[in-house]
Backbone bond lengths (Angstrom), bond angles and torsions (degrees), N, CA, C in turn:
res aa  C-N    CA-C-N  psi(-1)  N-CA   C-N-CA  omega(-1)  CA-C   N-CA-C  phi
1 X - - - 1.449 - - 1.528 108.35 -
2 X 1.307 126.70 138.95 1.329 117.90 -179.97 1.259 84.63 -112.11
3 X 1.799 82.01 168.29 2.130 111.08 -167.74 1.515 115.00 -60.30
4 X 1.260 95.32 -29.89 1.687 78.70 -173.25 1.820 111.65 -94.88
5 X 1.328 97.38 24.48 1.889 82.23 147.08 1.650 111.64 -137.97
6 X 1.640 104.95 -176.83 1.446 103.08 -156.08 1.593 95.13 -89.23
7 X 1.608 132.70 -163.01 0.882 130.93 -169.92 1.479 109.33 -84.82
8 X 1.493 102.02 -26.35 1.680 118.34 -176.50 1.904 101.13 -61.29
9 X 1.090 127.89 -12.81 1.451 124.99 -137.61 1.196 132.73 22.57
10 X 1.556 107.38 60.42 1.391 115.96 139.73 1.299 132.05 -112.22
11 X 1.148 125.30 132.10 1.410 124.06 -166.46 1.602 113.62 -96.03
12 X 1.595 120.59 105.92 1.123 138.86 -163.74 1.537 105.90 -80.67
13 X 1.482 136.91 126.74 1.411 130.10 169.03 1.023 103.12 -120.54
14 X 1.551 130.27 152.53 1.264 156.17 165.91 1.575 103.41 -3.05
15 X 1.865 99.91 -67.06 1.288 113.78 -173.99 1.332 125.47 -70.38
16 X 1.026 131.17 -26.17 1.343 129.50 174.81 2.138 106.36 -64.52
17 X 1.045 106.22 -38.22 1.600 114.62 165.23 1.302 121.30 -38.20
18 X 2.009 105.27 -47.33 1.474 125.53 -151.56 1.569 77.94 -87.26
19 X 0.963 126.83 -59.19 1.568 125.67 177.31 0.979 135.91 -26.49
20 X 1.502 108.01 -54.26 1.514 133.72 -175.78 1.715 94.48 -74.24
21 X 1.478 110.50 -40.68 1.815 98.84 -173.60 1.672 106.06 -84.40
22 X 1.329 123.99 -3.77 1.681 130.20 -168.89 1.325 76.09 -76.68
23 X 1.268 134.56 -68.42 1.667 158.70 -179.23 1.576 109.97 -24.04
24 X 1.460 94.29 -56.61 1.714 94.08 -168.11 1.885 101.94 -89.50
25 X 1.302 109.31 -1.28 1.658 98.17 176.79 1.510 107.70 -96.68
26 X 1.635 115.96 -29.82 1.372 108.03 172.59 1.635 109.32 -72.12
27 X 1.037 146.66 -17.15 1.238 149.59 174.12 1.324 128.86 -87.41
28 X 1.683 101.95 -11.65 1.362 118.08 146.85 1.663 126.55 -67.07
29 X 1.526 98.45 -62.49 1.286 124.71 -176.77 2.091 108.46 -59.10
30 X 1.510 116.27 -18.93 1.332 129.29 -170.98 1.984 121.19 -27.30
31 X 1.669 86.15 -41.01 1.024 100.72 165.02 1.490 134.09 -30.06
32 X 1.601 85.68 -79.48 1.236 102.07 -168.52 1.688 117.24 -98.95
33 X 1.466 100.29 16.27 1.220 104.49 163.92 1.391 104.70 -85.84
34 X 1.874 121.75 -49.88 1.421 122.93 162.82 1.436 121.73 -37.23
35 X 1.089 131.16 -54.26 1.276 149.87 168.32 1.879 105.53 -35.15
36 X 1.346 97.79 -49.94 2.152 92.80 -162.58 1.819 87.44 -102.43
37 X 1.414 127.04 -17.66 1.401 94.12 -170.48 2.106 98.02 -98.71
38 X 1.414 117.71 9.70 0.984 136.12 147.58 1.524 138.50 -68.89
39 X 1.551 93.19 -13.86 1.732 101.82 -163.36 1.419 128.08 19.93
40 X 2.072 104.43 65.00 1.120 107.20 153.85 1.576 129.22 -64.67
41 X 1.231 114.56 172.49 1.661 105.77 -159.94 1.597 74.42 -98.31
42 X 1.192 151.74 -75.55 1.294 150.02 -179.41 1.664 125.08 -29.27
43 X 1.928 117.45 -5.80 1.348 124.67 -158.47 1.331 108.32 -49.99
44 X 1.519 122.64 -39.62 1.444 143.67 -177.23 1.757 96.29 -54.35
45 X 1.278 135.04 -54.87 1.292 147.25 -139.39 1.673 91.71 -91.43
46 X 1.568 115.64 -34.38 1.401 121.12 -153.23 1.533 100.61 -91.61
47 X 1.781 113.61 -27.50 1.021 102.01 -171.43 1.756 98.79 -98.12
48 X 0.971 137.97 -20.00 1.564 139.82 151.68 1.959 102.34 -21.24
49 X 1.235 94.91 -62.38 1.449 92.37 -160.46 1.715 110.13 -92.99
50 X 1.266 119.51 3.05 1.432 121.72 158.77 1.660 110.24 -91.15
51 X 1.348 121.81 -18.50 1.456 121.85 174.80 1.762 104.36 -91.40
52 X 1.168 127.99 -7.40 1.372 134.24 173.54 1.111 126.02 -107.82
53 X 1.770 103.74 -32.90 1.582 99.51 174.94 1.764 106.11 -129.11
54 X 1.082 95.77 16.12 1.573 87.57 -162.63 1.851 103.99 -79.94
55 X 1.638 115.57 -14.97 1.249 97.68 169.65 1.819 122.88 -76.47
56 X 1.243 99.33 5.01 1.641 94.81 160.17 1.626 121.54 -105.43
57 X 1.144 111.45 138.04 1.673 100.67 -164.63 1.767 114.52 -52.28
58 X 1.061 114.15 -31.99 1.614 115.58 -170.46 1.482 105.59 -66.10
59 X 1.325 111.86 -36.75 1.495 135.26 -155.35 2.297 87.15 -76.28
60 X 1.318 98.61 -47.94 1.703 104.04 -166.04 1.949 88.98 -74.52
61 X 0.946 106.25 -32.25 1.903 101.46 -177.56 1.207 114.55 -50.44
62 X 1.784 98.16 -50.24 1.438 119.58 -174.73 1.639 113.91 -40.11
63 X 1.949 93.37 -54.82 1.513 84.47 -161.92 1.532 105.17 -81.94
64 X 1.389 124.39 -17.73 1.657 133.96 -179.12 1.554 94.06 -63.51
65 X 1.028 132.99 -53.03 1.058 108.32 -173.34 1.791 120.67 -80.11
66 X 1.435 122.15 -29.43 1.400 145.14 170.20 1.851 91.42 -44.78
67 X 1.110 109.81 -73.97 1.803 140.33 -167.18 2.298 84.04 -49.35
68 X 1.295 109.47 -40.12 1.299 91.02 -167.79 2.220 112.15 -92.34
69 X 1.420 78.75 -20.28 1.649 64.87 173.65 1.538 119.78 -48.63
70 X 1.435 91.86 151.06 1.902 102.38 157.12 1.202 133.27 -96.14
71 X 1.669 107.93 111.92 1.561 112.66 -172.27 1.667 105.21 -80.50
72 X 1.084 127.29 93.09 1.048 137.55 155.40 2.047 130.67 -24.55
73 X 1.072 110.76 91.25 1.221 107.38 -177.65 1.293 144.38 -73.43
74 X 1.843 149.17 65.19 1.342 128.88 -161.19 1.470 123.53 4.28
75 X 1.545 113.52 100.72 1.088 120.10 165.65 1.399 116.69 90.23
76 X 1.544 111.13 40.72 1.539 124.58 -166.66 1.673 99.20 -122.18
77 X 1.487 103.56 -15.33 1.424 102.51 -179.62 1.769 122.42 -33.52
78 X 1.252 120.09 145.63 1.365 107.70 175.53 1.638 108.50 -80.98
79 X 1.451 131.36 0.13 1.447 120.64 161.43 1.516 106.62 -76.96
80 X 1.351 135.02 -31.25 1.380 117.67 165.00 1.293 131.23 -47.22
81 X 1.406 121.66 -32.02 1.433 142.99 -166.50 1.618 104.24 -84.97
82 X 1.425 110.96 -42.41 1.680 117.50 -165.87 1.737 98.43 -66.54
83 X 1.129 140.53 -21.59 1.503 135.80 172.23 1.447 109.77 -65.74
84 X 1.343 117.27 -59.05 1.168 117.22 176.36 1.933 128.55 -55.19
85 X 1.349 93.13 -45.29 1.589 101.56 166.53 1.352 120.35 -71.27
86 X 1.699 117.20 -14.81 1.210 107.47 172.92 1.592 105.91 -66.17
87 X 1.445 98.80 -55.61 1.857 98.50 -163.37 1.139 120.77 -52.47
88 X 1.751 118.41 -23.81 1.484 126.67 -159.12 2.229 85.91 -86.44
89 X 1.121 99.66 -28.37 1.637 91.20 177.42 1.308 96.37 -57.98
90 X 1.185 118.39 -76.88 1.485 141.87 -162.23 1.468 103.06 -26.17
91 X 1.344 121.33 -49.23 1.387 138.28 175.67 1.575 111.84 -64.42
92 X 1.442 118.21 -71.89 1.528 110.20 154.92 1.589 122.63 -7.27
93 X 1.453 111.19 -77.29 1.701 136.49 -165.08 2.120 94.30 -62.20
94 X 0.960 75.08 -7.65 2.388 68.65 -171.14 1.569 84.80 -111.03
95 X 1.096 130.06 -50.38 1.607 117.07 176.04 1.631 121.88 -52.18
96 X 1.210 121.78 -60.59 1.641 131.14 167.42 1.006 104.47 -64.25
97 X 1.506 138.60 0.11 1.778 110.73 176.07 1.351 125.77 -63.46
């Protein structure tokens, strides 16, 4: 067996480490990556408390689940939307006839 592998024969490099920790900080950070590419109105608040509490598991739940609610916006309802998609059908169905 030569030195540079382990007894298991796998041969461990630097990079596979840097990987594994690139890995474990985005999966830390999940939160509040969910949180800003979500544009919660709270993202600021969510990532506060995943950088403070998120190294305890309850604390990282908190914000995974906080980070996943839906902030609901005035006038986001999906009956606002169904008028508009009707007509754009309507328009479709007279073009392909």
């Amino acid at each position: 067996m030569r030195n540079d592998q382990s007894s298991t024969g796998a041969g461990h490099t630097p990079s596979d480490s840097g990987g594994l920790l690139a890995m474990l900080v985005l999966l830390y950070f999940l939160p509040s990556i969910i949180a800003f590419h979500g544009m919660h109105r709270k993202r600021r608040a969510i990532t506060r408390l995943n950088m403070l509490l998120g190294w305890t598991v309850l604390g990282w739940f908190a914000a995974f689940l906080w980070a996943m609610t839906a902030v609901q916006k005035a006038g986001s309802e999906m009956s606002d939307r169904a008028p508009a998609n009707a007509r754009i059908d309507k328009e479709v169905r007279t073009v392909f006839r």
